[in-house]
N, C-alpha and C positions, 0 to 999 in steps of 0.2 A: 590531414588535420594537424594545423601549429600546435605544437605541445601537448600530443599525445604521449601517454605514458601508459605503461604494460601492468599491471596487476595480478597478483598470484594469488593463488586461491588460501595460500597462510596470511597474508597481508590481511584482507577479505575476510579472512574468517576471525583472525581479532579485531577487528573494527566490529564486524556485526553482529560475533557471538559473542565474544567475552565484552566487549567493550556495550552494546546495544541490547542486548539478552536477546537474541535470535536465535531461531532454528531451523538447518535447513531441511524442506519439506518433500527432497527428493532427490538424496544423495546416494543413493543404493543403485544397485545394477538395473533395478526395475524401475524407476525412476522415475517414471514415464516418458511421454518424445521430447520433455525441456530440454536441447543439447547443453543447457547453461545452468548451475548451479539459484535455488529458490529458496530465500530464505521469508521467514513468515516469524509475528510474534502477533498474539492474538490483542486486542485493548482492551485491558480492565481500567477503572477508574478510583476501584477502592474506595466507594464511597457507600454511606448505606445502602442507598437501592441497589448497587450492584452485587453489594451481603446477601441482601434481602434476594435477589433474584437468585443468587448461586445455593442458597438456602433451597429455594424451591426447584431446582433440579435443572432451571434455564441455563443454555452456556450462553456465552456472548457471541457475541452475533458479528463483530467486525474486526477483523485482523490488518494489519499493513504487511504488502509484500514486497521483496526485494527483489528484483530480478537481476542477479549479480553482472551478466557480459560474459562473465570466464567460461571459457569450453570444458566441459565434462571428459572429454576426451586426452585435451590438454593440461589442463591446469590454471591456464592462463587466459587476461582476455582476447576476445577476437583482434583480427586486424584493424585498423584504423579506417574509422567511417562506416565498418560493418554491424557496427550496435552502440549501445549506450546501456550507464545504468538506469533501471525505472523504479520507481517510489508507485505503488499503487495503494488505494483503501481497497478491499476486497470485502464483500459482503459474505459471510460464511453462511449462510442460509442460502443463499439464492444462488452462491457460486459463481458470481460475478462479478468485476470491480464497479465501484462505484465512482471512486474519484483517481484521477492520474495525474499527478505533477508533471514538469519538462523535464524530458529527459537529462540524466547526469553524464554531460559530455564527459569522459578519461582523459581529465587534468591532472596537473598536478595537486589539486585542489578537488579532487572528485568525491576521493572518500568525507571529507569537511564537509561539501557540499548537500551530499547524500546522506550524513546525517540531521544537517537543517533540514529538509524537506521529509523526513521522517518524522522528526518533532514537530514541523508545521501540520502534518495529519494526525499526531495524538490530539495537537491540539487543539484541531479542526470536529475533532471527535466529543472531546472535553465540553465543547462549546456550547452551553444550554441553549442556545439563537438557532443551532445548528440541524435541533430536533425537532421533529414534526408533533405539533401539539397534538394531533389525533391522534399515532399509533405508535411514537417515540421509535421511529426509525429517523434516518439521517436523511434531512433536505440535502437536496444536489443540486449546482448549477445546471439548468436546462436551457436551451433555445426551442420555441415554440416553430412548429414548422413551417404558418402561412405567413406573421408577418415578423419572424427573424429574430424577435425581441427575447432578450435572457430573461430566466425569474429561476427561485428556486421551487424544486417539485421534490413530493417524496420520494426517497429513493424505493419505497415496496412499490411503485404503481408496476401494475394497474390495479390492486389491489386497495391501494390507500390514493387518492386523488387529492390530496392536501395540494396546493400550491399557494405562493406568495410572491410578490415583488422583491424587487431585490432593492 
């Protein structure tokens, strides 16, 4: 890959912690099977309803996660063309992502990069359009399976069957 560049996990960690307020969610020996170091910050919006919700004992519900590339073993990221960074929205309730940005090729521009596309999912989050007027979970881009066509669907289905045009 033209203009691959190596990244270490001190580089990484002030971009994402100090710089991003991040936390990684799997940095200990037990760690789970991630071989690559996971960072995660959950999305508050500090706004009344989210007072009001943290008042009555709800946490929030959707975090953005980082999937660093650096090997746990190393330090450093993988070889070239072996990975990339990922930007995911992860639904903490259901323990699944929901929305996945393109991947952050290891530019020299990587880290830059992979902070836009962090900010493009707070803001994606932020977005009153974004939530399902029924159950105020996050609409997601779907593709319908017979005839191919996008629209947004909630992201709780099957539980919540809100959908809308895009």
């Amino acid at each position: 890959m033209a203009g691959y560049v190596e990244i270490g996990i001190k580089e990484f960690r002030e971009v994402v912690e100090d710089e991003m307020g991040f936390k990684c969610i799997n940095g200990g020996e037990d760690g789970g099977r991630a071989k690559e170091y996971i960072y995660e910050r959950i999305v508050q919006h500090r706004n009344e309803e989210d007072f009001m919700s943290a008042l009555r004992g709800d946490v929030f519900r959707y975090s953005i996660r980082i999937f660093s590339s650096i090997d746990k073993r190393t330090n450093i990221t993988r070889e070239s063309g072996q990975d990339a960074i990922r930007v995911t929205l992860f639904d903490t309730e259901k323990q699944r992502p929901v929305r996945v940005e393109k991947r952050v090729h290891r530019t020299k521009n990587a880290l830059t990069t992979m902070r836009k596309r962090a900010r493009e999912m707070w803001k994606y989050v932020a977005t009153k359009s974004n939530t399902c007027p029924e159950c105020k979970s996050l609409l997601v881009k779907r593709t319908a399976k017979r005839t191919k066509k996008d629209f947004m669907g909630c992201s709780k289905f099957p539980e919540c069957k809100h959908t809308q045009d895009l």
